[in-house]
PDB file of N, CA, C and O in Angstrom:
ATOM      1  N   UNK A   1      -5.038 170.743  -1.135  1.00  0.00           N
ATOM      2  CA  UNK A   1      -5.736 170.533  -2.375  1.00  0.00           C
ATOM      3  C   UNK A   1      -7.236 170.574  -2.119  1.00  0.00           C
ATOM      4  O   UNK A   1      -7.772 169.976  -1.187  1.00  0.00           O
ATOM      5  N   UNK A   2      -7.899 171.353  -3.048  1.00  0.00           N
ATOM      6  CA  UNK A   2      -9.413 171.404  -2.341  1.00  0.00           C
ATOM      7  C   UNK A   2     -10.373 170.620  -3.967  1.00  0.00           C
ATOM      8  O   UNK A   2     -10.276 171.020  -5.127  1.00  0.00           O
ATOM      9  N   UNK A   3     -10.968 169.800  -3.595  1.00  0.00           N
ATOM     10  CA  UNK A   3     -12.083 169.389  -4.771  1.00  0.00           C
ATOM     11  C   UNK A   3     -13.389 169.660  -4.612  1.00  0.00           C
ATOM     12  O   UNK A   3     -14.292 169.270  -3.872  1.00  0.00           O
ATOM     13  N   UNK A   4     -13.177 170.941  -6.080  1.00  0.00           N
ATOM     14  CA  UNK A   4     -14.198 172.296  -6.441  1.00  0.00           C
ATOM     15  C   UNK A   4     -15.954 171.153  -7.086  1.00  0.00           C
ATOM     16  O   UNK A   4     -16.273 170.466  -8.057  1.00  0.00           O
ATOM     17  N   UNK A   5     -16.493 171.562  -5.928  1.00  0.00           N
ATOM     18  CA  UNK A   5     -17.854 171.607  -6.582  1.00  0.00           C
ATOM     19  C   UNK A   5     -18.662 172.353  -6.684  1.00  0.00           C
ATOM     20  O   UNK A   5     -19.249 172.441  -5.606  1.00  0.00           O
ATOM     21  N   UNK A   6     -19.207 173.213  -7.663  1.00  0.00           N
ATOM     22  CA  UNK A   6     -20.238 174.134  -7.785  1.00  0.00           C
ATOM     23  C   UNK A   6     -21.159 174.313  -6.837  1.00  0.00           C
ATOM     24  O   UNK A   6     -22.075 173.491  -6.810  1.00  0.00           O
ATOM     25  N   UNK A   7     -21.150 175.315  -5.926  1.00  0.00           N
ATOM     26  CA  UNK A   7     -22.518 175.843  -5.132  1.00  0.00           C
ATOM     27  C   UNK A   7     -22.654 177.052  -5.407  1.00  0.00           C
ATOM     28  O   UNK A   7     -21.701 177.820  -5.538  1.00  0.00           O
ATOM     29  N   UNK A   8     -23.930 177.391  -5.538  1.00  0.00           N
ATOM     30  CA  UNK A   8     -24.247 178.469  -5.843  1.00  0.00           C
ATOM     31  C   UNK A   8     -24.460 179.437  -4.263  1.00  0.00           C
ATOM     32  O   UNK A   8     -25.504 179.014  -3.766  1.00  0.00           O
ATOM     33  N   UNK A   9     -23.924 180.413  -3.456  1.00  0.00           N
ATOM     34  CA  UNK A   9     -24.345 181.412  -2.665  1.00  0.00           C
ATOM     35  C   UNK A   9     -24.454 182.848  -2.775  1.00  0.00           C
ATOM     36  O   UNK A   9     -23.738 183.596  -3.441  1.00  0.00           O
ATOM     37  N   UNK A  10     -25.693 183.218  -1.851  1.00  0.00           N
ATOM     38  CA  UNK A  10     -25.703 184.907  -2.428  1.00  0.00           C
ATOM     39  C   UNK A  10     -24.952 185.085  -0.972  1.00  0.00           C
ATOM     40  O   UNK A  10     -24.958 184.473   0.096  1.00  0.00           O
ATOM     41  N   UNK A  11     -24.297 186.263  -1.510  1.00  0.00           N
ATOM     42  CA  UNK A  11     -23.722 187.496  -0.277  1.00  0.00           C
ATOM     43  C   UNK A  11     -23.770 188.657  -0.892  1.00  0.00           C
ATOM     44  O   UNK A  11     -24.006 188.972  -2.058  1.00  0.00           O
ATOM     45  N   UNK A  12     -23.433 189.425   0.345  1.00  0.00           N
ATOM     46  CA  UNK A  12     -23.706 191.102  -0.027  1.00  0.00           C
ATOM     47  C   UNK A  12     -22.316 191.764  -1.161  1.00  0.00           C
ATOM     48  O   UNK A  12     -21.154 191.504  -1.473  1.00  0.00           O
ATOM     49  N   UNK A  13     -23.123 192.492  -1.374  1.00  0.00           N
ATOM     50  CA  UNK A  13     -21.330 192.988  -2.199  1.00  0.00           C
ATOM     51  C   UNK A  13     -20.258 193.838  -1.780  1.00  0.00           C
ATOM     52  O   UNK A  13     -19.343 194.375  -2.404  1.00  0.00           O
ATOM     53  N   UNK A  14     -20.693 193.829  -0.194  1.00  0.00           N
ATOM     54  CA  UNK A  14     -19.818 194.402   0.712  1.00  0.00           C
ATOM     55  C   UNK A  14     -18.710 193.530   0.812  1.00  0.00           C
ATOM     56  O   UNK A  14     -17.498 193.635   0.629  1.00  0.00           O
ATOM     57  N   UNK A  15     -19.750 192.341   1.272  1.00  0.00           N
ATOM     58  CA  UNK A  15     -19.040 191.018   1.659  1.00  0.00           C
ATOM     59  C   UNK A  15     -18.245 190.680   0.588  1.00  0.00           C
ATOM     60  O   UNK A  15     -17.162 190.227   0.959  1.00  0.00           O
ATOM     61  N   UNK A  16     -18.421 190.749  -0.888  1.00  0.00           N
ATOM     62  CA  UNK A  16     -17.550 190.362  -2.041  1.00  0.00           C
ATOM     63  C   UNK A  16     -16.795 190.920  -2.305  1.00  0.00           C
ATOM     64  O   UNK A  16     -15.891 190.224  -2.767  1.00  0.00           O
ATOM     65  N   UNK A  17     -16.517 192.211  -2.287  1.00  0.00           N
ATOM     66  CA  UNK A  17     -15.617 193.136  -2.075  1.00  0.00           C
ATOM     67  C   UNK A  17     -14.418 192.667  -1.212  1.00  0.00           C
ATOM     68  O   UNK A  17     -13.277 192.350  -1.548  1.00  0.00           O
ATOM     69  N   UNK A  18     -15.033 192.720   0.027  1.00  0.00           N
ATOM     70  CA  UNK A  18     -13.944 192.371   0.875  1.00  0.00           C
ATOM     71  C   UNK A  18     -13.357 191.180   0.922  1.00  0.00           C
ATOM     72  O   UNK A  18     -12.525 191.034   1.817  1.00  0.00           O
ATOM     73  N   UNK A  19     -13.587 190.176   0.115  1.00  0.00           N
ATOM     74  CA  UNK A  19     -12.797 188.497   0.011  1.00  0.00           C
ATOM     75  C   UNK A  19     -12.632 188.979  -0.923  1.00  0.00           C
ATOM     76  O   UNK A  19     -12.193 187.974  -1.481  1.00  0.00           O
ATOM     77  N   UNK A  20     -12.569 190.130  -2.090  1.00  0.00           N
ATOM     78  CA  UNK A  20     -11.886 190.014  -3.468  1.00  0.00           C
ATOM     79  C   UNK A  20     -10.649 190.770  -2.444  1.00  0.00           C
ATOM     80  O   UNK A  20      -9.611 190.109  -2.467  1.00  0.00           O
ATOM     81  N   UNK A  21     -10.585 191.801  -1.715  1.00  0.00           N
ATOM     82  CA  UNK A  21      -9.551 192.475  -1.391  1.00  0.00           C
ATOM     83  C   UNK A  21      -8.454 191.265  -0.783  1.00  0.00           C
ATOM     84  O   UNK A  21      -7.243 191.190  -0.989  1.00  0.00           O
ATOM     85  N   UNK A  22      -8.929 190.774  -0.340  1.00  0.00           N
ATOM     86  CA  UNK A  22      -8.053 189.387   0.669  1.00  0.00           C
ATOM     87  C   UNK A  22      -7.474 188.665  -0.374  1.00  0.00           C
ATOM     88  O   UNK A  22      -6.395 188.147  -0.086  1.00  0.00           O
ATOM     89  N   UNK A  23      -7.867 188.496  -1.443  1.00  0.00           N
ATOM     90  CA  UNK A  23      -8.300 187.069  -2.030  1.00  0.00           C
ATOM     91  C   UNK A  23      -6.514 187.150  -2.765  1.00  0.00           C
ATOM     92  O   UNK A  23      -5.837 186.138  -2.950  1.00  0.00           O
ATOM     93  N   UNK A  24      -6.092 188.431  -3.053  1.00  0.00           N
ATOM     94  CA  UNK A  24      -4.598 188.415  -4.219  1.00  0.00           C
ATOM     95  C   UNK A  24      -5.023 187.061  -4.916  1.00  0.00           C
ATOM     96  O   UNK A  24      -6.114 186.945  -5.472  1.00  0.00           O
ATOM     97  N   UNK A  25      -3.802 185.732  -4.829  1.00  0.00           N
ATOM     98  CA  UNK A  25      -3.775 184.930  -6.073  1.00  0.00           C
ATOM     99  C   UNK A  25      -4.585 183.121  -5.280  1.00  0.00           C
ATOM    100  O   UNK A  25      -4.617 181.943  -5.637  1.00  0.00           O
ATOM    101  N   UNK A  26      -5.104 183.958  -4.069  1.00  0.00           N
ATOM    102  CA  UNK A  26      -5.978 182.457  -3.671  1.00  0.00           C
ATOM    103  C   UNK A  26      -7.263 182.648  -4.255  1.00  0.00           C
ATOM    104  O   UNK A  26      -7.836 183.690  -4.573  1.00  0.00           O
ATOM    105  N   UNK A  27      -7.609 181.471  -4.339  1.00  0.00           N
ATOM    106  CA  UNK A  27      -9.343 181.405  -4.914  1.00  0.00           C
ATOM    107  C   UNK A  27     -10.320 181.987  -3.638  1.00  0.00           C
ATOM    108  O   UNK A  27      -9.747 182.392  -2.627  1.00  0.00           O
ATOM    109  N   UNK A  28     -11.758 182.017  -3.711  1.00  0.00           N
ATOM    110  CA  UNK A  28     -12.342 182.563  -3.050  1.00  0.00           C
ATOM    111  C   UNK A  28     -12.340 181.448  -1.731  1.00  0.00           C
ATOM    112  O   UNK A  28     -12.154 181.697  -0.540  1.00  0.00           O
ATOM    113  N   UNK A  29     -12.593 180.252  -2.333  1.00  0.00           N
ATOM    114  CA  UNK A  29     -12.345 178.921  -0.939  1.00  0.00           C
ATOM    115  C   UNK A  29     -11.715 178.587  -0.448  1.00  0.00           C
ATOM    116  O   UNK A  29     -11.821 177.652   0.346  1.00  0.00           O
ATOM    117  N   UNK A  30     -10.344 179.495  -0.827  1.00  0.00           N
ATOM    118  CA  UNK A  30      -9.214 179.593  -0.074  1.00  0.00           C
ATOM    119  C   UNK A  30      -9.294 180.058   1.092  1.00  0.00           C
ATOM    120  O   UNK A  30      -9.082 179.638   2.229  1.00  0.00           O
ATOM    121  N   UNK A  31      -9.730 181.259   0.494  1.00  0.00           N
ATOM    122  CA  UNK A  31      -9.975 182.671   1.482  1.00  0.00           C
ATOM    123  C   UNK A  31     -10.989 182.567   2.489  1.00  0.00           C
ATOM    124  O   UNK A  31     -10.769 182.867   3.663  1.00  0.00           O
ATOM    125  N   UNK A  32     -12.237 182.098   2.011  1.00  0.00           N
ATOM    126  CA  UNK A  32     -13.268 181.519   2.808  1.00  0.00           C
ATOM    127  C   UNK A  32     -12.949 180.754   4.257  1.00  0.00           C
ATOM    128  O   UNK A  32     -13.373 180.969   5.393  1.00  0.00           O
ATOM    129  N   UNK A  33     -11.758 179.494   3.572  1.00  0.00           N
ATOM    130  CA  UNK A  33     -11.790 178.310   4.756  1.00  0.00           C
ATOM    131  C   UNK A  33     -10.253 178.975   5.613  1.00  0.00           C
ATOM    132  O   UNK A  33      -9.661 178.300   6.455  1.00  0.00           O
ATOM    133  N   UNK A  34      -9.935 179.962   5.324  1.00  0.00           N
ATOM    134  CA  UNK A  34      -8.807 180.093   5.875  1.00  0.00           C
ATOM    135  C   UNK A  34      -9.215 181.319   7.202  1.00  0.00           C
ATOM    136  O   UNK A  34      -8.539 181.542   8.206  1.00  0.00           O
ATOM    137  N   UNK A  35     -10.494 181.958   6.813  1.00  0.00           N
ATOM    138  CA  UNK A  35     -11.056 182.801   7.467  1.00  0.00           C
ATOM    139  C   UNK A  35     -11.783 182.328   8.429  1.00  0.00           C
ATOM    140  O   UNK A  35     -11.971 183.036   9.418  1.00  0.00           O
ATOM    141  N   UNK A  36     -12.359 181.006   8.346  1.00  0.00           N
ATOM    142  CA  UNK A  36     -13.432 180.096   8.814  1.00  0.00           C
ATOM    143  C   UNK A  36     -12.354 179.570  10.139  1.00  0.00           C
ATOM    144  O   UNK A  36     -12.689 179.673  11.319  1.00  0.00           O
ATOM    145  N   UNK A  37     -10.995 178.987   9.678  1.00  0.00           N
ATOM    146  CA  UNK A  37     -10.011 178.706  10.745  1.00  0.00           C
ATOM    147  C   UNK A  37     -10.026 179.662  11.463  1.00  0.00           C
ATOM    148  O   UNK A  37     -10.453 179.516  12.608  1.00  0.00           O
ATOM    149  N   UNK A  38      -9.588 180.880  11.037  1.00  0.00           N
ATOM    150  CA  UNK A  38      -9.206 181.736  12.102  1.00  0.00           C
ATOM    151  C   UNK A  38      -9.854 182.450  13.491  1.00  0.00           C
ATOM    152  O   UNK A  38      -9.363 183.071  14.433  1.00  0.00           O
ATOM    153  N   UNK A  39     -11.405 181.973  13.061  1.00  0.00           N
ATOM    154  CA  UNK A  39     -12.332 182.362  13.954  1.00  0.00           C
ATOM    155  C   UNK A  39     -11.587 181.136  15.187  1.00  0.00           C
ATOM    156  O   UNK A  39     -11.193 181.593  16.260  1.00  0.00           O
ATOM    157  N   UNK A  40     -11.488 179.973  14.973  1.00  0.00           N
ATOM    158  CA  UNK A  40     -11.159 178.970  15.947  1.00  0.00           C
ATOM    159  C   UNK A  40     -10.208 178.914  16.487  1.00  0.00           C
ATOM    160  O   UNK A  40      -9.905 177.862  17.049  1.00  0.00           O
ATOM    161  N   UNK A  41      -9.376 180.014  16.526  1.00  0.00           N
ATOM    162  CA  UNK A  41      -7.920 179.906  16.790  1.00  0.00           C
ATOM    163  C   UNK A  41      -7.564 181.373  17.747  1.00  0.00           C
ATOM    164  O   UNK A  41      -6.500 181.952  17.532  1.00  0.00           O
ATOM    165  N   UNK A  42      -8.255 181.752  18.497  1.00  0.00           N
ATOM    166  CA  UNK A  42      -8.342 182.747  19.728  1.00  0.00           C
ATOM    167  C   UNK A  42      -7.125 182.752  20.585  1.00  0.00           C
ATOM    168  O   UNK A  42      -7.225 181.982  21.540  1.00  0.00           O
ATOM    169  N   UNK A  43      -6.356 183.200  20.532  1.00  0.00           N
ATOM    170  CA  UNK A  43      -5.623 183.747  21.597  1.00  0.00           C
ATOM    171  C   UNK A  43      -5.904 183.821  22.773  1.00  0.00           C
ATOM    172  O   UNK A  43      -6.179 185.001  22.991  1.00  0.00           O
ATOM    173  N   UNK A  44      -6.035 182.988  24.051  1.00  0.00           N
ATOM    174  CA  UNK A  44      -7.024 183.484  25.091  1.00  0.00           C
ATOM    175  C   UNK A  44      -5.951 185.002  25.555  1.00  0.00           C
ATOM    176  O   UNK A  44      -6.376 186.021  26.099  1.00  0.00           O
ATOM    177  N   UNK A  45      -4.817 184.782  25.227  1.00  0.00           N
ATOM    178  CA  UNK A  45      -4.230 185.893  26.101  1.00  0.00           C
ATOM    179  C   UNK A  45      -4.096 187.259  25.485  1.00  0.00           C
ATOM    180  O   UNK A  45      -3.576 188.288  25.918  1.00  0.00           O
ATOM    181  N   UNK A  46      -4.904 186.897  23.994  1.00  0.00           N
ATOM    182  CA  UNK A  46      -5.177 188.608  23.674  1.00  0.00           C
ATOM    183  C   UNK A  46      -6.044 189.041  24.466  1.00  0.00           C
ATOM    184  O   UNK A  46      -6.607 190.057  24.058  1.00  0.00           O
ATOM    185  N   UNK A  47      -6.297 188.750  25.217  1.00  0.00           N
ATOM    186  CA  UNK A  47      -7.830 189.220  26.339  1.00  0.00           C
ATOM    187  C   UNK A  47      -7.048 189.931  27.532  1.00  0.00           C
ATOM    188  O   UNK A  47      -7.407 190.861  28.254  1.00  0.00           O
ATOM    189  N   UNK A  48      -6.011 189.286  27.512  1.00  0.00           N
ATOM    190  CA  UNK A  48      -5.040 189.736  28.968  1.00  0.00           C
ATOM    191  C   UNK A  48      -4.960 191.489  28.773  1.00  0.00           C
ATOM    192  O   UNK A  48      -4.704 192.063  27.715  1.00  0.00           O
ATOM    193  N   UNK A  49      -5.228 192.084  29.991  1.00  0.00           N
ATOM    194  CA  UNK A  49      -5.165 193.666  30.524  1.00  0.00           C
ATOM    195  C   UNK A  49      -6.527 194.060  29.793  1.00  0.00           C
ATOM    196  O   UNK A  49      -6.673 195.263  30.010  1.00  0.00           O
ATOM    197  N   UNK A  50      -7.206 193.757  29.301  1.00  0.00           N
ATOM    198  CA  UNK A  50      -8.360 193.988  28.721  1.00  0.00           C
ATOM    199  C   UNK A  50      -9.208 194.627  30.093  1.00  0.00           C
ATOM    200  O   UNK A  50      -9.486 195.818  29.954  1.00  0.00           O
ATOM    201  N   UNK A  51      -9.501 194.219  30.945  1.00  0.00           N
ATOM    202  CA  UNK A  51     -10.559 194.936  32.079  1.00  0.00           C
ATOM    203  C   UNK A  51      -8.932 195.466  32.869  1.00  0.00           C
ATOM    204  O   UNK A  51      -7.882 194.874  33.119  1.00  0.00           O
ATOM    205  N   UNK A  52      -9.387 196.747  33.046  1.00  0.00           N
ATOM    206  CA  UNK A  52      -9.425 197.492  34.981  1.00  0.00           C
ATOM    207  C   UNK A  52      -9.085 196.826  35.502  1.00  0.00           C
ATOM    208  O   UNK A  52      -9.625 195.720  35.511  1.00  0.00           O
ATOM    209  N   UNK A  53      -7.801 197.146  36.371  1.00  0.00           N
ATOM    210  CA  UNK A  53      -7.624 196.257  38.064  1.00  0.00           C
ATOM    211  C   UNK A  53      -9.136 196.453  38.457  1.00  0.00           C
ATOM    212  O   UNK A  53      -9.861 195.458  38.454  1.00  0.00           O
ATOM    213  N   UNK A  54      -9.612 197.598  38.771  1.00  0.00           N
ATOM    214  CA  UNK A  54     -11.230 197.833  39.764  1.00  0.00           C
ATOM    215  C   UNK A  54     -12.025 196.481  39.355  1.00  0.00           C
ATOM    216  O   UNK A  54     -12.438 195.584  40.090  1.00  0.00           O
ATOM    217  N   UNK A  55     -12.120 196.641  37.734  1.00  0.00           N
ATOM    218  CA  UNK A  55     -13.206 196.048  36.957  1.00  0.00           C
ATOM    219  C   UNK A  55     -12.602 194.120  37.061  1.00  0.00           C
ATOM    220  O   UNK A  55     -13.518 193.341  36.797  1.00  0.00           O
ATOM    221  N   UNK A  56     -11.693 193.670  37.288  1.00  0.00           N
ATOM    222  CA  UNK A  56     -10.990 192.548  37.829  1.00  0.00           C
ATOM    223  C   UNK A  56     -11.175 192.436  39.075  1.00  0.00           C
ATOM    224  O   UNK A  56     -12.104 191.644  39.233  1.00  0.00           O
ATOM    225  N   UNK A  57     -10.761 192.829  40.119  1.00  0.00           N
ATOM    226  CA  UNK A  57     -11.592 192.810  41.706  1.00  0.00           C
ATOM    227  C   UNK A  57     -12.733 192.890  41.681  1.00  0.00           C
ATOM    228  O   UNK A  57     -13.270 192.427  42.687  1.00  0.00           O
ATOM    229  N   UNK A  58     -13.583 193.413  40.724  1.00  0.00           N
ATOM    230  CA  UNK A  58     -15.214 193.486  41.042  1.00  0.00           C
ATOM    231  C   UNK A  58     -15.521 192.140  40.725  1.00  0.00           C
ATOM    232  O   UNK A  58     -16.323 191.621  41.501  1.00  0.00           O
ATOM    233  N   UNK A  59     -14.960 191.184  39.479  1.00  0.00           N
ATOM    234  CA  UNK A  59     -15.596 190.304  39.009  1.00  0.00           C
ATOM    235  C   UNK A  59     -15.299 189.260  39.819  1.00  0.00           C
ATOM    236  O   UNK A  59     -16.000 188.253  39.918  1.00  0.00           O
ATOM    237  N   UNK A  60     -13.721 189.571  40.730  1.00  0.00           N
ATOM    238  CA  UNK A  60     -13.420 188.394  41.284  1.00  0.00           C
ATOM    239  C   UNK A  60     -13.998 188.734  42.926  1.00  0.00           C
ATOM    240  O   UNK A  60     -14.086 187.583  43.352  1.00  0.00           O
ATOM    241  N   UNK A  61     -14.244 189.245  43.572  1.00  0.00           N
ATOM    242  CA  UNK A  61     -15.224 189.320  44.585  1.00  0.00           C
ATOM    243  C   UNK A  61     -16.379 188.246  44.634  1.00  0.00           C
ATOM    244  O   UNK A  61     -16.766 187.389  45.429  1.00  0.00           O
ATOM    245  N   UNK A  62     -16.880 188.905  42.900  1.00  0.00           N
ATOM    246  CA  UNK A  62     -18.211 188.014  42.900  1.00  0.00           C
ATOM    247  C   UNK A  62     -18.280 186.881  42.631  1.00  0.00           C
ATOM    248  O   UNK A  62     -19.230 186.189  42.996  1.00  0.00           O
ATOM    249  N   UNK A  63     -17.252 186.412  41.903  1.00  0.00           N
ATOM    250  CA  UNK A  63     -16.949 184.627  41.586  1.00  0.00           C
ATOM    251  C   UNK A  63     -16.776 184.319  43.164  1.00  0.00           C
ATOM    252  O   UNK A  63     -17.511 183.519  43.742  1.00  0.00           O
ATOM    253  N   UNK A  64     -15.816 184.973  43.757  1.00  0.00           N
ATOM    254  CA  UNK A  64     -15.499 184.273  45.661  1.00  0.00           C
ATOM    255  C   UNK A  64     -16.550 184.000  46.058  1.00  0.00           C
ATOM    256  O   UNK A  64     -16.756 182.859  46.471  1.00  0.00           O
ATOM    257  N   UNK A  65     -17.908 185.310  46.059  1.00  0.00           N
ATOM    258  CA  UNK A  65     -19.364 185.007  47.055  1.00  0.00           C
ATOM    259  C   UNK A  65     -19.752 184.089  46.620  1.00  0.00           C
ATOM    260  O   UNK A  65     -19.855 183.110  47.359  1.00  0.00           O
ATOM    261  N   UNK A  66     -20.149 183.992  45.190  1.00  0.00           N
ATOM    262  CA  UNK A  66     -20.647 182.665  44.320  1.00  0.00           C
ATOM    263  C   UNK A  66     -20.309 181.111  44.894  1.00  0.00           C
ATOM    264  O   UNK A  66     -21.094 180.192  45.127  1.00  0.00           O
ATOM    265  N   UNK A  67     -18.948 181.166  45.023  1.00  0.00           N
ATOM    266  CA  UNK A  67     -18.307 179.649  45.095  1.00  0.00           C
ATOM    267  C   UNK A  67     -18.659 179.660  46.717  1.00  0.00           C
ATOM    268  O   UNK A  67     -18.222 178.615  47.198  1.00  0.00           O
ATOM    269  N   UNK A  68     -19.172 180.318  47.520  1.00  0.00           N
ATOM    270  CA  UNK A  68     -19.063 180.288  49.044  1.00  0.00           C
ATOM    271  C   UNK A  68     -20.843 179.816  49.474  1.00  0.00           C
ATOM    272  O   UNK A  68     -21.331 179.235  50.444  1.00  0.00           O
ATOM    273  N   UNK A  69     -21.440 180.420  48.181  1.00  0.00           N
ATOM    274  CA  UNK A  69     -23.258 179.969  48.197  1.00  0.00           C
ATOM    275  C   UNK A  69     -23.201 178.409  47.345  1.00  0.00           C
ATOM    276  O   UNK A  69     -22.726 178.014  46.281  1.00  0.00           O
ATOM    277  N   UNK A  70     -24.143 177.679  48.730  1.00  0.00           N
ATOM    278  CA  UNK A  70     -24.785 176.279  48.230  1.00  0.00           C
ATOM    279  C   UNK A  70     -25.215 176.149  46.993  1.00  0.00           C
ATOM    280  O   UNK A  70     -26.231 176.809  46.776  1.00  0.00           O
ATOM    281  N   UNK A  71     -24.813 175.534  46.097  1.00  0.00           N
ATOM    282  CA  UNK A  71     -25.531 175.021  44.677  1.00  0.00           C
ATOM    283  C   UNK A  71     -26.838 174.940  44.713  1.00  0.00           C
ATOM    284  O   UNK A  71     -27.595 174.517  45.587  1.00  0.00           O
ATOM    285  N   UNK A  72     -27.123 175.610  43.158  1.00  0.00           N
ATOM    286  CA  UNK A  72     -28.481 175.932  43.166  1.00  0.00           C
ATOM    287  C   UNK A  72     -28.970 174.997  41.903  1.00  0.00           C
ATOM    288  O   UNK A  72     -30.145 174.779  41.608  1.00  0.00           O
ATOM    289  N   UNK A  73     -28.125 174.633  41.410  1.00  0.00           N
ATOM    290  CA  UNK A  73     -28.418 173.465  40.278  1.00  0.00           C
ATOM    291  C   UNK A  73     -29.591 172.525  40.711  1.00  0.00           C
ATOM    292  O   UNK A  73     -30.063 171.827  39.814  1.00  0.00           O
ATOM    293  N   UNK A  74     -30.072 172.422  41.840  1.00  0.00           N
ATOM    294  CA  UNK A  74     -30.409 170.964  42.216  1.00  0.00           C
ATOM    295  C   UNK A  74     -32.113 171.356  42.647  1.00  0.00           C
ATOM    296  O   UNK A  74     -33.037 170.548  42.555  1.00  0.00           O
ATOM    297  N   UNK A  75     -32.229 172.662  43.084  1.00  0.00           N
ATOM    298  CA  UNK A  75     -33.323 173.370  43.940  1.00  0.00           C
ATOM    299  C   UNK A  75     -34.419 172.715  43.056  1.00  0.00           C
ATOM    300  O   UNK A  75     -35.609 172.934  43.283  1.00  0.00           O
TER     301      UNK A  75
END
């Protein structure tokens, strides 16, 4: 249940367009806060196969040298 108070915002009418396309029989603050969730809700493992074996050994090489050099936090 959401309790509607009038704010007034500008957006583009790209942007209005595209929450009218979403929107079918929800209100726009439907659509808004349901879009607003979804940013927070990441999959870490849609990321999985995303880099190269190469491009995965390169990064993990360099995390190994990293963790093997004295902390520099403190210098």
């Amino acid at each position: 249940m959401y309790v509607y108070m009038t704010k007034v915002i500008s957006i583009s009418d790209e942007a209005y367009g595209r929450l009218k396309r979403l929107k079918n029989e929800k209100s726009f603050s439907e659509i808004i806060v349901e879009l607003s969730n979804k940013k927070n809700e990441i999959d870490l493992m849609s990321f999985a196969g995303s880099l190269s074996e190469k491009e995965a050994d390169k990064i993990k090489k360099e995390i190994y040298s990293e963790r093997k050099m004295p902390s520099r936090r403190f210098n």
